[in-house]
C-alpha angles and dihedrals in degrees: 000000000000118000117208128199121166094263109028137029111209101204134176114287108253119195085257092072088065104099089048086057095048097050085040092058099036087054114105092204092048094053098024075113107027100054146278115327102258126206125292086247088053104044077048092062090046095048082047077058099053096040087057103046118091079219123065127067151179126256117234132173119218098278090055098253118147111252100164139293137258140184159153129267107195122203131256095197095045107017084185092073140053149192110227114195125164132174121220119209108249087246098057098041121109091036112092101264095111093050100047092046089064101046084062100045087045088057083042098055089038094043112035109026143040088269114136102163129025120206122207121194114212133178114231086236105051088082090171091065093041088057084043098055095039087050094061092043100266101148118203115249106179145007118219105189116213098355095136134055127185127187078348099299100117110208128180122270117223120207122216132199137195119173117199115249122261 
C-alpha cells in the first residue's frame, strides 16, 4: 500500500532503499534519540524487518527522495493498539515532514486496519518529537524517569497516546 499527502508519498520499503537506512541508523544525529548505533549486521536485520512488514514505510517527497521512514508495531498482546515510530533524515527536519507522515499513518491505522489506539514513545529531550506528536492530539500518559538510556546518559521516556475517534 502507498500513502499520499500533498507534500510526501510513504511507500513500501524496496531493497534499494538499503544504502538510505543504513546511513539513517549509523547517523549520531539520527539516533542521538532513538538509541546507540548498532552494527552494520544488525541495522541490516532491522532493515530485513522493515522490508517484510506490511507497515512500515519510506518517506519520500514528491520528487521520490528519501527523507526518512516511519511505522506501526502492533501488539501481540492488544491488537487493537500500536507503537508508531518514524526517523526523519537531519536535511529534511524542522520542516513539517514528520508531522504530516503521521498524520497519514494516523488516517491509515484508524482507517484501514483494527487499530483503536496508537502509542508513541518520546524521550523528554527530543523536544522536536514531543511538539510533532501534540500537534497532531497525542496526549502523554505516563512519564518513566530515567527508562532509557543511550551511549550511558539515561533520559526519561514519555509515553503518548491517540485513541481513535467513536
Amino acid at each position: 500500500m502507498i500513502l499520499s499527502t500533498p507534500r510526501l508519498t510513504l511507500s513500501p520499503f524496496s531493497e534499494a532503499d538499503w544504502p538510505f537506512f543504513l546511513a539513517m541508523r549509523q547517523s549520531p544525529d539520527v539516533m542521538r534519540y532513538m538509541g546507540e548505533i548498532a552494527t552494520e549486521q544488525d541495522i541490516r536485520t532491522l532493515f530485513n524487518m522493515h522490508l517484510h512488514d506490511q507497515h512500515s514505510f519510506v518517506i519520500r517527497d514528491r520528487a521520490g527522495e528519501a527523507l526518512g521512514d516511519i511505522g506501526l508495531h502492533i501488539s501481540t498482546e492488544h491488537p487493537q493498539e500500536a507503537d508508531v515510530g518514524y526517523s526523519i533524515a537531519p536535511f529534511a527536519q524542522g520542516k513539517g515532514f514528520a508531522s504530516e507522515a503521521l498524520a497519514a499513518i494516523q488516517d491509515y491505522a484508524f482507517g484501514h486496519t483494527s487499530i483503536t489506539a496508537l502509542n508513541a514513545w518520546v524521550l523528554a529531550d527530543n523536544h522536536g518529537s514531543v511538539r510533532v506528536v501534540e500537534k497532531l492530539g497525542f496526549v502523554r500518559v505516563q512519564m518513566l524517569e530515567k527508562a532509557f538510556t543511550i551511549n550511558s546518559v539515561d533520559y526519561d521516556d514519555w509515553v503518548y497516546r491517540l485513541e481513535k475517534e467513536a
